[in-house]
C-alpha positions in Angstrom: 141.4 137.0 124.7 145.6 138.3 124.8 145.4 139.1 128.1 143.2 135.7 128.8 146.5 133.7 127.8 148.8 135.7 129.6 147.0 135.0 132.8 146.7 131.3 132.1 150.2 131.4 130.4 151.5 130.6 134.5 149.1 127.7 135.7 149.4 124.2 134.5 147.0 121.9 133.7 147.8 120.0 136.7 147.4 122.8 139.2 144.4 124.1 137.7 142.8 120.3 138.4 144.0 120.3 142.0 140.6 119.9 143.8 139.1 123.7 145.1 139.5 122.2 148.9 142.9 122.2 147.9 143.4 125.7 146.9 141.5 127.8 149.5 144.1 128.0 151.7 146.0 129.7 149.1 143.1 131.3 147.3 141.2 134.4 149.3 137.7 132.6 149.9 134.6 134.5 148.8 132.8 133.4 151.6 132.0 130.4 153.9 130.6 128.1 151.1 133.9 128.3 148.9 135.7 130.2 146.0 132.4 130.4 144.2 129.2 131.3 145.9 127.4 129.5 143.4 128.3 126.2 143.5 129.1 123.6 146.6 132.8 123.9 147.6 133.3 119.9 147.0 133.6 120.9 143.2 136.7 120.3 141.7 138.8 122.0 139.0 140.0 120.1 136.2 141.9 120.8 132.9 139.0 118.3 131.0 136.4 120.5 128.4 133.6 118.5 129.6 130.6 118.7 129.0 127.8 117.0 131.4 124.2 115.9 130.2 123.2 113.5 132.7 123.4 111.5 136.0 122.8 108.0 136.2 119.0 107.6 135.6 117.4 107.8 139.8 116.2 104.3 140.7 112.6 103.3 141.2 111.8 102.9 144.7 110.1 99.2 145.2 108.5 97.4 148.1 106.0 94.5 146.3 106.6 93.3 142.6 104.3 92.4 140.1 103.9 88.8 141.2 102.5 90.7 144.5 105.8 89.4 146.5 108.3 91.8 148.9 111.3 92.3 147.4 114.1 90.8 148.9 114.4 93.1 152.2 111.7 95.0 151.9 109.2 95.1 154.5 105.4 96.5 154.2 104.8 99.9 156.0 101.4 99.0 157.7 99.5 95.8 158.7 96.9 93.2 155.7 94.0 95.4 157.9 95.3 98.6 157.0 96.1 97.6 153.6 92.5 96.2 152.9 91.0 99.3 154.0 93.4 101.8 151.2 92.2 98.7 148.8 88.3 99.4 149.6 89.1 102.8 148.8 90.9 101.9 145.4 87.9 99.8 144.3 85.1 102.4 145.4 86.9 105.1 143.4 87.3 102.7 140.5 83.6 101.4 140.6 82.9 105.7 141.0 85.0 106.4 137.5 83.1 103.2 135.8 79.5 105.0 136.4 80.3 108.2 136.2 82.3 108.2 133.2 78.7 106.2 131.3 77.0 108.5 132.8 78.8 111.4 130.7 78.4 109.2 127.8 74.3 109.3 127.9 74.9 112.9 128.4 73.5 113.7 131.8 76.9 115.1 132.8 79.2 117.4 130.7 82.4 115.6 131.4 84.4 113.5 133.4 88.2 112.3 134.3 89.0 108.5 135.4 91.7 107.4 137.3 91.9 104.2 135.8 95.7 102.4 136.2 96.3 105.5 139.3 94.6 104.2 142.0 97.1 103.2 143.8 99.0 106.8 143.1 96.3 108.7 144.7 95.3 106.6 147.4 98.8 105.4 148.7 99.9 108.7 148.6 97.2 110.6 150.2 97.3 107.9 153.3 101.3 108.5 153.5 100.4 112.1 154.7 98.9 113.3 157.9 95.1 114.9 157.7 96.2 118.6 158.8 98.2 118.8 155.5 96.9 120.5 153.3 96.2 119.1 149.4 96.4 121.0 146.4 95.2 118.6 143.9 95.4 118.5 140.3 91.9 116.4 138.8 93.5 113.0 139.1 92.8 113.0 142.8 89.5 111.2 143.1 91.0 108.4 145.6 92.8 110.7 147.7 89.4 112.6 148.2 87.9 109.3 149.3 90.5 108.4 151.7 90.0 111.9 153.6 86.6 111.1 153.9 85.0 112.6 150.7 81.2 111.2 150.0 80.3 109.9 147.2 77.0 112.1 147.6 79.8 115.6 147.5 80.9 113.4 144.1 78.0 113.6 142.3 76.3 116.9 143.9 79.5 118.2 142.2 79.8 116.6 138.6 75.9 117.4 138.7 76.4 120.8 139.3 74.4 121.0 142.5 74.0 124.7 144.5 74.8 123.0 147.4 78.5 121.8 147.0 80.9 124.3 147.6 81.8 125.7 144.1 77.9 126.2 144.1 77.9 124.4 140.6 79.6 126.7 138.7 82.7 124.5 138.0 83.5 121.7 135.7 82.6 118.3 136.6 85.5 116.7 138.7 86.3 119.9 140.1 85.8 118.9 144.3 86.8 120.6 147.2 86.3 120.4 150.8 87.9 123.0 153.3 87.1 120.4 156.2 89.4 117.7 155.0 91.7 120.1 154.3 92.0 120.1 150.4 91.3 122.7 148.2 89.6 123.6 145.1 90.3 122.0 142.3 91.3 123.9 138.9 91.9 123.8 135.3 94.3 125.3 134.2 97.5 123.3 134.8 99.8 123.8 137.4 98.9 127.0 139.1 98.3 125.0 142.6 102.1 124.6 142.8 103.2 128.0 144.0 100.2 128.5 145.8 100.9 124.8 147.8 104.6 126.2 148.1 103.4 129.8 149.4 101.5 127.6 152.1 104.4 125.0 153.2 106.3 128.6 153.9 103.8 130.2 155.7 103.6 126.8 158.0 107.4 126.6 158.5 108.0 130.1 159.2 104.9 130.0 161.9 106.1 126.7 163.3 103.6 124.4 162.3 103.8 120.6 162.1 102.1 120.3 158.8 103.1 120.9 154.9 101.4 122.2 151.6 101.0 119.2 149.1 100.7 120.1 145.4 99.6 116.9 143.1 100.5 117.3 139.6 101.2 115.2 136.2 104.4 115.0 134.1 102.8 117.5 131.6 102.1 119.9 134.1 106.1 119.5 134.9 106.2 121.7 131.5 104.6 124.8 132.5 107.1 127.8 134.4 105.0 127.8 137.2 106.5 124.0 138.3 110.0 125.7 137.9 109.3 128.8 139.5 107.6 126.7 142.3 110.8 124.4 143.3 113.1 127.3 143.2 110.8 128.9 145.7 110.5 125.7 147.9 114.1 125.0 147.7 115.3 128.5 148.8 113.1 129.3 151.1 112.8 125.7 152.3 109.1 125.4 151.9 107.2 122.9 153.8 106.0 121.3 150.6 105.6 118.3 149.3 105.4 118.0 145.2 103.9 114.6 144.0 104.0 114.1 140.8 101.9 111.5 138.8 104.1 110.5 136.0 101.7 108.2 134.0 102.8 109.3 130.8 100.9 111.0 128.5 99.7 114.7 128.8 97.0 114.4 127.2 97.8 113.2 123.6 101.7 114.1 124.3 103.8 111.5 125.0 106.4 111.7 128.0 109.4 111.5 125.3 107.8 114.7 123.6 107.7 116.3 126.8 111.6 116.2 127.9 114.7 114.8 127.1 115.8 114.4 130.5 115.6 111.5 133.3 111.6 112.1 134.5 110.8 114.7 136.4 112.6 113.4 139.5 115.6 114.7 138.2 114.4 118.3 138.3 113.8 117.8 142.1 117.7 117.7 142.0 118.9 120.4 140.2 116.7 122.6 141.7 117.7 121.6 145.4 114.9 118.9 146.8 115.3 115.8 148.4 113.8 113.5 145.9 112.5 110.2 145.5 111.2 108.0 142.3 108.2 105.3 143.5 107.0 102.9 141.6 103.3 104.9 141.8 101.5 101.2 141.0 102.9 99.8 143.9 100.8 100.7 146.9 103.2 99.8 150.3 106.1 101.7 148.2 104.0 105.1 147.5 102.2 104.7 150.8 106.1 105.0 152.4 107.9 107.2 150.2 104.9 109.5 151.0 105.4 108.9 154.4 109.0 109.5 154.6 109.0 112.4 152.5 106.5 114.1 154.8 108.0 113.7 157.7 111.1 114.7 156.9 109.7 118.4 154.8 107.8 118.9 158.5 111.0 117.7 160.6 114.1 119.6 158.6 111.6 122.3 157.0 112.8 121.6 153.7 110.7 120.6 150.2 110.7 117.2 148.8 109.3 115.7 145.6 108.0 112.3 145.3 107.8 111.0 141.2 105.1 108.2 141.4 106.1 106.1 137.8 102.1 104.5 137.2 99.8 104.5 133.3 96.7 106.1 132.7 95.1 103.5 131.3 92.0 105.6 129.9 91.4 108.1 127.7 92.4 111.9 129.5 88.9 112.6 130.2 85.6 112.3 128.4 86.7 114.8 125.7 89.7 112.8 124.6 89.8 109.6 122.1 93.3 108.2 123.0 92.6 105.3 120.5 94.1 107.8 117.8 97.5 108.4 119.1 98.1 105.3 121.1 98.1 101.8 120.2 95.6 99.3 121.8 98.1 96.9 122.6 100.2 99.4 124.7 97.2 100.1 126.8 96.5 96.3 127.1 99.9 95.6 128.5 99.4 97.9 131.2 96.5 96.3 132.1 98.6 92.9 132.8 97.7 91.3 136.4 100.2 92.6 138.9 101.5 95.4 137.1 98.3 97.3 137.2 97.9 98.5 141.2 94.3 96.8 141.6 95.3 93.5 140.9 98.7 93.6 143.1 97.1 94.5 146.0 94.3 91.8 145.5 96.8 89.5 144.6 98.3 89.8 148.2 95.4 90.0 150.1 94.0 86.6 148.5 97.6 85.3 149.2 96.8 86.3 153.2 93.5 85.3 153.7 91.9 88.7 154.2 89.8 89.0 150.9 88.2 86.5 148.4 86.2 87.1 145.1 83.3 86.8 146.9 83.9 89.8 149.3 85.0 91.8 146.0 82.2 91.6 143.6 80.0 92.4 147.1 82.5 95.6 147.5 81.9 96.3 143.3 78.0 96.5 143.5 77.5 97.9 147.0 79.3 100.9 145.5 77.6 100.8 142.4 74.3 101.4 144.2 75.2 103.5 146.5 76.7 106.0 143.0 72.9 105.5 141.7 71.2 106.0 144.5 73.5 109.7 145.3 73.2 110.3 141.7 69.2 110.3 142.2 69.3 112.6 145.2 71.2 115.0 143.2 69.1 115.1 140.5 66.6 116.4 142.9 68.3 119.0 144.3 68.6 122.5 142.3 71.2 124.0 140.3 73.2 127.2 141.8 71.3 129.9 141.4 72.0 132.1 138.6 73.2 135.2 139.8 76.0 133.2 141.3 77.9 133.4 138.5 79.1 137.1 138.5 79.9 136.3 142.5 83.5 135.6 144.4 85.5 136.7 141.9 86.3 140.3 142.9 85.7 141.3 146.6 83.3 144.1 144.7 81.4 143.6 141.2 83.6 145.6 138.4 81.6 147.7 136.4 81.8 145.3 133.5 80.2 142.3 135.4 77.6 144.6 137.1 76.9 145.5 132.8 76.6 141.6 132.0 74.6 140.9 135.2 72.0 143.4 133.9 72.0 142.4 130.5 71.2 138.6 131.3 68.3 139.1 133.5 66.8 141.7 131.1 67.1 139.0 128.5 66.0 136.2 131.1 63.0 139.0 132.1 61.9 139.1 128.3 62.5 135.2 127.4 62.5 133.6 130.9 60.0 131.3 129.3 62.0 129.8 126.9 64.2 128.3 130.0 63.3 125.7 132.7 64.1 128.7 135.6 62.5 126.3 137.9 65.2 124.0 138.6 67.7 127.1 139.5 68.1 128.2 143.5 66.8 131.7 144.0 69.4 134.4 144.1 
C-alpha cells in the first residue's frame, strides 16, 4: 500500500481525470483498442469513487397502442392483408390451447402449455424471420409452429403421443418438431437450446450463409448459466443468432422481481456485447419489425442480437400449475383489458379498416374448433410408438445398461403382457 502512495504521491486528481484519449500520446498504448485491452478506449479517467448500478431503464419499442392507433410516426411494417392472415394464425393457435388444454383436464392427454396473452409474441416474431432460419424453441412456441406451416393434425398426433410424429411419442405433450420447416425439437429442460442455436448462427456465418440460429426463451430461462454462457459465445465469436426472449413475467410461480434486480433481460444483451432491442411483445406490427430488423442485420453484419418481447401469460404455466395461489385474480384480469391484450389490438384495427367483422371471427373460432376434433379423432386411431422405441436414439449403440433394461421389460411384458392393452402399440 506504501509504495501505492508513493506512486500516486505525483499525479493530481486533475490529471488522473484527463480523458484516456488524452493520455495515449504520452502513455505507451497496449494495443490498438487503448491503454486497457479490456475496456473501449472512449473510457475516461476520473478522480470520482463511483460506483455504477444502472443505465437508464432501455425503452419499449412501440408501433400501435392500446387503443389499436399508430403512434405518432410510426408506420405498420406490412399491408391489413398481411396482417389479417398473422391474426388467423393468432386465433387458430388460441382456439388450439382452448381444446387442448380441456382436453388434458378429462384426462385424455397428460399435459399441456397455453399461450394465452403471447400470441402475438410468437406469431409476430416468427413472421419477422425468413423460413431458412432455423428455430430453437422453448414450449411457448405453438403460434410460431403454425405460421411455418405446422398442422394441427402434427399438434395432436404429438400431445397424443402418436408413433408417427417425429419424437415417435416418446416426449411430453407440446414437445413438436419439424426438420422441414426448419425448427427443432422441443425440450424440457430450460435453456439448453441457447448454445446449441448459437453453435448454429456460427457455423452459418463462418460458412457464408444468409441465414441465423433463433433460440426462443422466457425471462426464467434468462437465470440458468447456459443463457450467459450463450451470449458470451455469440458476442465473441459474432454468432449469427438471434435470442428472443419472451418476458411475460412469471417463471412459473416466480415472479420477474424474484428473478433479478436489474433492467429485464434486455440489459444483459448489453453488457454482454449484442445489439439489443425491448418490444412491446403484445404489440404485433412492433415484434413483427423489431424481429425483422434484428434479423437482417445478425445475417448482414454477422453479429448476435437479442429481441426482449415485454407480453403476460395470462394462464396458469401449464396444466400442472394452479397460478390462482400465488397470483391475484385481479392482476390476471387486468391483463386481459381490450387493447392491451395482443388479440383484441389487432382485431381492434382490422374492424377499424374494414377487413374483419364479428361475423367472420366466430366463423374463424369454430372452423378451428372442428377441425382440433376432428384431428384429435384421427389420432386416436392411430397407434402409439412402439415400445422398444424407448431405449432407441439415445446412444449411436445401446450401453450395456439399456440393453439390461430392454431385456428385463419384455421378460416382464412376455410373463404379464396380458395385463396391458399391447394392441394399441406399433410393432418394434
Amino acid at each position: 500500500m506504501q509504495r501505492l502512495a508513493r506512486s500516486l504521491a505525483g499525479v493530481s486528481c486533475r490529471q488522473r481525470a484527463v480523458p484516456l484519449a488524452a493520455v495515449t500520446g504520452s502513455v505507451p498504448r497496449a494495443g490498438a483498442r487503448g491503454y486497457f485491452e479490456g475496456i473501449s478506449e472512449k473510457a475516461e479517467f476520473t478522480n470520482k469513487a463511483e460506483f455504477r448500478k444502472a443505465a437508464e431503464p432501455i425503452p419499449i419499442f412501440r408501433i400501435m397502442n392500446e387503443d389499436a392507433e399508430l403512434i405518432p410516426g410510426a408506420e405498420l411494417p406490412f399491408s391489413n392483408e398481411e396482417m389479417l392472415g398473422m391474426f388467423k394464425t393468432m386465433v387458430r393457435a388460441s382456439q388450439i390451447d382452448n381444446v387442448l388444454n380441456s382436453l388434458q383436464r378429462q384426462g385424455r392427454i397428460s399435459f399441456y402449455m397455453t399461450q394465452t396473452g403471447e400470441e402475438a409474441a410468437g406469431v409476430g416474431s416468427c413472421a419477422g424471420l425468413r423460413e431458412t432460419d432455423v428455430i430453437w424453441p422453448q414450449y411457448r412456441e405453438l403460434g410460431a409452429f403454425l405460421h411455418r406451416g405446422f398442422t394441427i393434425q402434427q399438434v395432436t398426433d404429438q400431445c397424443l403421443s402418436r408413433g408417427c410424429e417425429p419424437g415417435r411419442g416418446r416426449q411430453m405433450p407440446v414437445h413438436y418438431t419439424d426438420r422441414d420447416l426448419h425448427i427443432q425439437a422441443v425440450t424440457s429442460p430450460l435453456g439448453t437450446q441457447l448454445p446449441q442455436a448459437v453453435g448454429a448462427g456460427y457455423a452459418f456465418r463462418i460458412g457464408g450463409e444468409a441465414r441465423c440460429g433463433v433460440a426462443y426463451f422466457g425471462d426464467g430461462a434468462a437465470s440458468e448459466g447456459d443463457f450467459a454462457v450463450a451470449l458470451n459465445f455469440a458476442a465473441t465469436l459474432r454468432s449469427q443468432c438471434v435470442f428472443i426472449c419472451r418476458n411475460n413475467g412469471w417463471a412459473i410461480s416466480t415472479p420477474v422481481k424474484e428473478q433479478y434486480a436489474g433492467d429485464g433481460i434486455a440489459v444483459r444483451g448489453l453488457a454482454y456485447g449484442l445489439q439489443t432491442i425491448r418490444v412491446d411483445g403484445n404489440d404485433l406490427a412492433a415484434t413483427f419489425h423489431a424481429t425483422r430488423l434484428a434479423r437482417d442485420h445478425c445475417v448482414e453484419h454477422g453479429e448476435p442480437a437479442i429481441v426482449e418481447l415485454m407480453t403476460y401469460r395470462r394462464s396458469h404455466h401449464s396444466t400442472s400449475d394452479d397460478s390462482s395461489k400465488y397470483r391475484e385474480k385481479a392482476a390476471v384480469s387486468a391483463m386481459a383489458r381490450e387493447g392491451l391484450e395482443p388479440l383484441s389490438r389487432v382485431r381492434i384495427w382490422l374492424t377499424k379498416h374494414g377487413v374483419w367483422d364479428d361475423a367472420k371471427h366466430a366463423e374463424l373460432e369454430a372452423s378451428t374448433r372442428e377441425e382440433v376434433m376432428q384431428s384429435l379423432k384421427i389420432s386416436e386411431s392411430k397407434k402409439l410408438g412402439p415400445i422398444s422405441a424407448m431405449f432407441e436414439d439415445v446412444f449411436a449403440q445401446e450401453t450395456p445398461q439399456l440393453l439390461r433394461q430392454k431385456a428385463e421389460l419384455f421378460e416382464h411384458l412376455e410373463k404379464y403382457g396380458d395385463k396391458y392393452d399391447l394392441a394399441k402399440y406399433e410393432q418394434s
